[in-house]
N, C-alpha and C positions, 0 to 999 in steps of 0.2 A: 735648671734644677735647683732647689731650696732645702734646706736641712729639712726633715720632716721628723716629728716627734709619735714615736710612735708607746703602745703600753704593754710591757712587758707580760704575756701570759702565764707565767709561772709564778713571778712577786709580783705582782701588779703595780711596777714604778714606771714612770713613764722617763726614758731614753731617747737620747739625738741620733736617728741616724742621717748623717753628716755628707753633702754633696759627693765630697770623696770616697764616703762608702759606696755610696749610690753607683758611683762609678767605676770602683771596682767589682760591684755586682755586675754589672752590665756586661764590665769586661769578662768578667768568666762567666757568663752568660746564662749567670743568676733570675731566676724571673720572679722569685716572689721576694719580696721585703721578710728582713729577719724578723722572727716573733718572741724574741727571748734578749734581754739586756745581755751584755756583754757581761759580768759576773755569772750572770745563770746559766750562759752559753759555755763558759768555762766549767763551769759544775757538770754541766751535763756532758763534754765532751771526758769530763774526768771519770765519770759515771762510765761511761761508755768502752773508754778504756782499762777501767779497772774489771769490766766484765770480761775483755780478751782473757786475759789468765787467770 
């Protein structure tokens, strides 16, 4: 497995996602590659939380 560079669909920056992620995906038994940089994935998880209440 190799880092693969993937392009963020939200900003459109292209991001590492990094052997070791890769690996943790697998391990929880992730099957798609993330689509969103690690900043945007944080927005969005804030997004998504500030909707509970």
């Amino acid at each position: 497995m190799a880092d693969k560079i993937i392009k963020c669909k939200d900003c459109g920056t292209n991001f590492v996602f990094t052997e070791s992620e890769q690996a943790f995906y697998k391990e929880k038994g992730f099957e798609n590659n993330p689509v969103r940089c690690p900043s945007c994935r944080r927005a969005k998880k804030q997004q998504r939380n500030n909707k509970n209440y």
